[in-house]
C-alpha positions in Angstrom: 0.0 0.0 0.0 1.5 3.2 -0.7 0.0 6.9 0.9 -0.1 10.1 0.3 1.3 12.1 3.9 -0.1 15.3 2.8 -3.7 14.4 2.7 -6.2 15.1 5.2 -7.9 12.2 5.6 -11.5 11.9 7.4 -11.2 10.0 10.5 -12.3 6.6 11.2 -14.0 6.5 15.3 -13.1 3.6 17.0 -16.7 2.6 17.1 -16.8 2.5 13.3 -13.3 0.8 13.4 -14.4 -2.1 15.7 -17.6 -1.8 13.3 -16.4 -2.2 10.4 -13.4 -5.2 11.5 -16.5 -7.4 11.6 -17.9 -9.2 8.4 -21.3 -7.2 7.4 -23.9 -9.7 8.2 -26.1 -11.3 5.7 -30.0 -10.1 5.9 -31.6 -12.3 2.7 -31.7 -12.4 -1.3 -33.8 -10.5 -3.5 -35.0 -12.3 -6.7 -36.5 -9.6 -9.0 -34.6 -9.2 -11.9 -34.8 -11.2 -15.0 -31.0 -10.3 -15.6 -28.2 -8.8 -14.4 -28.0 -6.1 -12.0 -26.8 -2.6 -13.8 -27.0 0.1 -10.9 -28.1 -0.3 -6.8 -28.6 3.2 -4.8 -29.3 4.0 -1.4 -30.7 7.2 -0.2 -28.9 10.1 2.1 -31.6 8.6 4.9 -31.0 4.7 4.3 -35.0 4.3 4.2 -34.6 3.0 0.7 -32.8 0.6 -1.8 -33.5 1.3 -6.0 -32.1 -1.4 -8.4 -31.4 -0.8 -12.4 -31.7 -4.7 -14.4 -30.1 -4.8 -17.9 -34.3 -5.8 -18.1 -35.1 -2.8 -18.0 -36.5 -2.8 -14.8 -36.5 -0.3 -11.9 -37.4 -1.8 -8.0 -37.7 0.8 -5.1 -37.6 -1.5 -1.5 -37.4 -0.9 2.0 -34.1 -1.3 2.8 -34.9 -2.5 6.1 -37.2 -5.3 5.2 -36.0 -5.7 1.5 -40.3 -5.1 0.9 -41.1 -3.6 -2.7 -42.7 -0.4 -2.8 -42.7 0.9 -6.5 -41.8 -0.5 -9.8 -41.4 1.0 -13.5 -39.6 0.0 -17.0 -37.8 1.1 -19.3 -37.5 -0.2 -23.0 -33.8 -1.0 -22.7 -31.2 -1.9 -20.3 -30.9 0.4 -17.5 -27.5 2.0 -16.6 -27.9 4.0 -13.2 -30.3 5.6 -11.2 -29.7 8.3 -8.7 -32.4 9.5 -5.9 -34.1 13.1 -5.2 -35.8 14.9 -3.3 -39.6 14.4 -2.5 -39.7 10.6 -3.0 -38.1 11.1 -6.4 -35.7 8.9 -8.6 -34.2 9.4 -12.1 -33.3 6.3 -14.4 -31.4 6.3 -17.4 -30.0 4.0 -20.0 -30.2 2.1 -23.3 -33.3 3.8 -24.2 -32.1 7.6 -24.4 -34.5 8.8 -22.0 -34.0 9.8 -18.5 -37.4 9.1 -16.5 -38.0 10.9 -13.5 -40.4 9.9 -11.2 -42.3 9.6 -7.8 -42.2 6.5 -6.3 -44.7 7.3 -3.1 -47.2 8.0 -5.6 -46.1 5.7 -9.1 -46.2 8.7 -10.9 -44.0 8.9 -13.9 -43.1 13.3 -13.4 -41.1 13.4 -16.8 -39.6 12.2 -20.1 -36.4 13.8 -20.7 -35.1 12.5 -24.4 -31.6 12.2 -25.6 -28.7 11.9 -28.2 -27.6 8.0 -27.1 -27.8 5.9 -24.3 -27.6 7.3 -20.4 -24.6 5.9 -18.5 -24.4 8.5 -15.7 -26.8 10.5 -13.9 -26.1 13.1 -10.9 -28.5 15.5 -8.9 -26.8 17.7 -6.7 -27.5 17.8 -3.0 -29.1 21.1 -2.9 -31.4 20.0 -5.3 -30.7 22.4 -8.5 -29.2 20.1 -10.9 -30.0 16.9 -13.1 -27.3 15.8 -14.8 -27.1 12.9 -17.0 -23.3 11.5 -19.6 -24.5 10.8 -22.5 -22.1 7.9 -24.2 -20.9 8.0 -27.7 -22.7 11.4 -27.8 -20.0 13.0 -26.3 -22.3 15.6 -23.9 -23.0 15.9 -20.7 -26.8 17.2 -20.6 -27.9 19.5 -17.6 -31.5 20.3 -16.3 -32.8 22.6 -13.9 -34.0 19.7 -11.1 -37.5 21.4 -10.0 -38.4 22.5 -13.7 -36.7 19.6 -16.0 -35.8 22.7 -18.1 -32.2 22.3 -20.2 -30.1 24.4 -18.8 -26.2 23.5 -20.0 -24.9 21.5 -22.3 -21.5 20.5 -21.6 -19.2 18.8 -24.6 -15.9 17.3 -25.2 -14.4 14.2 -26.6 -15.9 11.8 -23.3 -16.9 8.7 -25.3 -17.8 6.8 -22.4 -19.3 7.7 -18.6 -19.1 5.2 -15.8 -19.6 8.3 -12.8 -20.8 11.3 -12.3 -21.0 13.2 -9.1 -21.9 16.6 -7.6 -20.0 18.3 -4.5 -22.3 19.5 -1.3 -22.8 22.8 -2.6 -23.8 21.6 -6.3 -21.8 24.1 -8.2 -19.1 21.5 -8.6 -19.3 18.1 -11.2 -17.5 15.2 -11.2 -16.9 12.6 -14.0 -14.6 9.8 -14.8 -15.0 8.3 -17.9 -14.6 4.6 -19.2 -10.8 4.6 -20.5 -10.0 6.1 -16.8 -9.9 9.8 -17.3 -11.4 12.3 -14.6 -12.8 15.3 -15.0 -14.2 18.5 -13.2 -16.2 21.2 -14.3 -17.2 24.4 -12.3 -21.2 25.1 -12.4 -23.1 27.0 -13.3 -20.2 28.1 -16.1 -19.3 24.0 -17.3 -15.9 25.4 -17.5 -13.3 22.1 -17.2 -11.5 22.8 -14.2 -9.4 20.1 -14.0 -8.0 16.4 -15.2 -6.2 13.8 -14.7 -5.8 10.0 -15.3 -5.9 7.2 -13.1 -3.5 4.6 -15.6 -4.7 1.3 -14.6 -4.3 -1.1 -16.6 -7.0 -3.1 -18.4 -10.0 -2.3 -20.3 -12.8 -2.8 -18.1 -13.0 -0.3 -15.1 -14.9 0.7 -12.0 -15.4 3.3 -10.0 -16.9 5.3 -6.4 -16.8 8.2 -4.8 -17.3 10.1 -1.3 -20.6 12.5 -1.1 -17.9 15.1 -0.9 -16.7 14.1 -4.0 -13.1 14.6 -2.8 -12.2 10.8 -2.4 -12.4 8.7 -5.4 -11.4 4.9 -5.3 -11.0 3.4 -9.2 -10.0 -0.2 -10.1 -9.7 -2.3 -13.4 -10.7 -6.0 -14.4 -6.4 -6.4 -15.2 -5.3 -4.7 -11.9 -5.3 -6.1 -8.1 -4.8 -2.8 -7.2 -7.5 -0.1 -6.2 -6.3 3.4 -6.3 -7.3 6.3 -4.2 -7.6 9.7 -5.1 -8.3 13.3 -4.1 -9.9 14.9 -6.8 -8.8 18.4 -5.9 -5.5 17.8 -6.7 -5.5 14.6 -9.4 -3.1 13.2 -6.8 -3.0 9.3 -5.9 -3.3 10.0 -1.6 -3.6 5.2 -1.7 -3.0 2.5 -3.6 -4.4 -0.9 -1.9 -4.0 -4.6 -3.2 -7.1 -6.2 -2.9 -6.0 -9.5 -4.3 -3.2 -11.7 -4.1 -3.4 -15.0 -5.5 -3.5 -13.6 -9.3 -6.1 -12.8 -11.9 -8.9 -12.1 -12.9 -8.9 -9.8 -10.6 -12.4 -7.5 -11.9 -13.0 -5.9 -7.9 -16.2 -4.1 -7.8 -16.1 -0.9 -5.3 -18.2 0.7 -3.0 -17.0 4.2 -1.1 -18.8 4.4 2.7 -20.4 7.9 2.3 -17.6 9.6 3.9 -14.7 8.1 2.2 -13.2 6.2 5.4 -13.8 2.3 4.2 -13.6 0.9 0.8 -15.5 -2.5 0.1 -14.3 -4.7 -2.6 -15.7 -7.7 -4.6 -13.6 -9.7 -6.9 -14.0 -12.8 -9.1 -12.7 -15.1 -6.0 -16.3 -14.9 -4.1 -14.9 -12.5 -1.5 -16.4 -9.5 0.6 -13.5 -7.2 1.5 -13.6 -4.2 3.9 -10.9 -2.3 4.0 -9.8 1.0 5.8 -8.8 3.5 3.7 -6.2 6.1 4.9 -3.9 3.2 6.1 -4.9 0.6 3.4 -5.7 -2.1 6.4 -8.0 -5.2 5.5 -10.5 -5.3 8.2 -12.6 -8.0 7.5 -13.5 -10.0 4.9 -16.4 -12.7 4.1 -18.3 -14.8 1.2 -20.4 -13.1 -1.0 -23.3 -15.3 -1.2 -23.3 -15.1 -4.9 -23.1 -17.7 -7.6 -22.0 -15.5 -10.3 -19.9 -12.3 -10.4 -20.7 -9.1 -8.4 -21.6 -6.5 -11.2 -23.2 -4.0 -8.9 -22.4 -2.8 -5.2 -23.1 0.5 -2.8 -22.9 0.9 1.1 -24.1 3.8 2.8 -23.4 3.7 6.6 -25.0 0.7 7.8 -26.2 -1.3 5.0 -24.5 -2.7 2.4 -25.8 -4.1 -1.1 -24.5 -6.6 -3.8 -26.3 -7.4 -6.9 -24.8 -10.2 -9.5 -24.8 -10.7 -13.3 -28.2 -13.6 -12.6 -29.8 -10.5 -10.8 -29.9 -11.5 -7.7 -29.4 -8.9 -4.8 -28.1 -9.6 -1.5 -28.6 -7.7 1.1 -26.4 -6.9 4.5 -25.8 -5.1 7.5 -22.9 -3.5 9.0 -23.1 -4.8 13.0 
C-alpha cells in the first residue's frame, strides 16, 4: 500500500473501526430481476434501496425489510439511477431517456429525451441540478432539477461515462470516464476545471466516490490494485491490493459515504472491507453469490450486492 502524507484524511472513530473489523452480516436475497444487475442506490436517509436490471426494470424497496414499494420499465437496459428529493428517482440508460419519477405515488413526473444511451446521472444535494453522460454522444446534458428545463450542455471528446457526481454545494461536477480519465467542471459556467488520469491497466473499469466528491477509489478488471484519489488535486493519496493469489482480478467498489472504508468484490467470491487512509483489510467474508458481483453501494449501515443472474443480497454492518 503506498499513501499520500499530505492528505487530510477523514477520520475513522473507533466505534466505526471495531464496526467495520467485523464481516457485514447477511440479511436475505432479492429475486426480482430477470437479468443482471446494472445500478443499486441507497438514499442520504437509508429508508430506501433502487435497483437498475439490464431488463429494464427499476425496483424501489425498504431497505430495512427488503419489501417492494414501487416498480417501473424502461425499453432498454438500465445504466444507473440516482435518488431526489420528495420521493423522487431518475433512471437512465439504453433507451435515451432519463425518467423521472415519484415513487410514493407511481407517478412517472417526466420524459427527458436524448442523443444516445444514459450511463451517468447526478442530482446535486441542494437539489438544483440533473445531470445525465450521454455515451458515444460526447455531452454531458444539464437540467434545472424542480423545472426539468435544459439548462447546460457541456461537450468534449468523453466517449464513455461510468460516474458522475456533484459536490455538497452543487456548483461542482464530477466525471470519470470509461478509458480512466477524470474530469471537473465548475457550475453554473461547465468550465473544465481540472483532469487527470488514473492509468490502470485493463479495459474494463470501475469506479466510487465520497458525497464530498473529494475521495475517489478506481479499479480495473487487469489490476489487483485499487487506487485512491483526491480529486482536488488529481493526486494518488492510496493504492491498496485487494487481491493476491493472481487474476482475474475484476473488484467491484463501493465508497462508505464519507470516504473512510472501501469494500471490494472480486472474481474469488470475497467480501473485503478495508480501511482507507492506512490501506488495512479489516474484515472479509463470502459473498453469497453464484456468479460475479456487477453491482455494489454501502451507505453507513447497510450494504448491497447485486450479480450478473440479478440477484441482490442484502447486509448489515453490526
Amino acid at each position: 500500500m503506498q499513501q499520500s502524507p499530505s492528505f487530510l484524511w477523514p477520520s475513522l472513530s473507533s466505534s466505526d473501526s471495531r464496526r467495520f473489523s467485523s464481516p457485514p452480516q447477511f440479511l436475505q436475497s432479492l429475486h426480482q430481476h430477470h437479468s443482471g444487475v446494472a445500478d443499486l442506490v441507497i438514499d442520504p436517509s437509508e429508508t430506501y434501496l433502487a435497483s437498475a436490471g439490464l431488463d429494464g426494470a427499476v425496483y424501489i424497496r425498504d431497505l430495512r425489510s427488503g419489501a417492494l414499494i414501487s416498480a417501473y420499465h424502461h425499453t432498454g437496459a438500465v445504466f444507473d439511477l440516482a435518488f431526489g428529493d420528495q420521493h423522487r428517482i431518475v433512471s437512465g440508460g439504453e433507451d435515451k431517456v432519463v425518467q423521472v419519477g415519484d415513487f410514493s405515488t407511481h407517478r412517472l413526473l417526466g420524459v427527458l429525451p436524448t442523443a444516445n444511451h444514459i450511463s451517468a446521472l447526478a442530482i446535486d444535494p441542494t437539489y438544483r441540478y440533473l445531470a445525465a453522460g450521454i455515451s458515444y454522444d460526447d455531452t454531458i446534458q444539464i437540467w434545472d432539477w424542480q423545472t426539468l428545463r435544459s439548462v447546460k450542455t457541456i461537450t468534449g471528446d468523453y466517449y464513455v461515462f461510468e460516474l458522475l457526481a456533484f459536490d455538497a454545494t452543487g456548483k461542482i461536477l464530477q466525471a470519470r470516464l470509461f478509458g480512466g480519465e477524470n474530469l471537473t467542471w465548475q457550475l453554473p459556467s461547465g468550465n473544465l476545471i481540472r483532469s487527470f488520469a488514473d492509468n490502470h491497466a485493463g479495459e474494463w473499469s470501475y469506479s466510487a466516490i465520497a458525497h464530498d466528491t473529494q475521495i475517489l477509489a478506481t479499479a480495473s478488471e487487469a489490476d489487483d490494485h485499487v487506487f485512491i484519489w483526491d480529486t482536488q488535486r488529481g493526486a494518488k493519496i492510496q493504492s491498496i491490493q485487494v487481491m493476491f493469489e493472481g487474476g482475474p482480478y475484476d473488484p467491484n467498489i463501493a465508497l462508505h459515504p464519507n470516504g473512510t472504508i472501501l469494500v471490494s468484490a472480486a472474481l474469488d467470491g470475497q467480501l473485503r472491507i478495508w480501511q482507507t487512509d492506512t490501506g488495512a483489510l479489516l474484515s472479509t467474508c463470502a459473498n453469497q453469490h453464484n456468479t460475479e458481483v456487477r453491482a455494489i453501494v454501502m451507505s453507513n449501515t447497510y450494504l448491497a450486492t447485486g450479480d450478473h443472474d440479478g440477484v441482490i443480497n442484502l447486509w448489515r454492518f453490526q
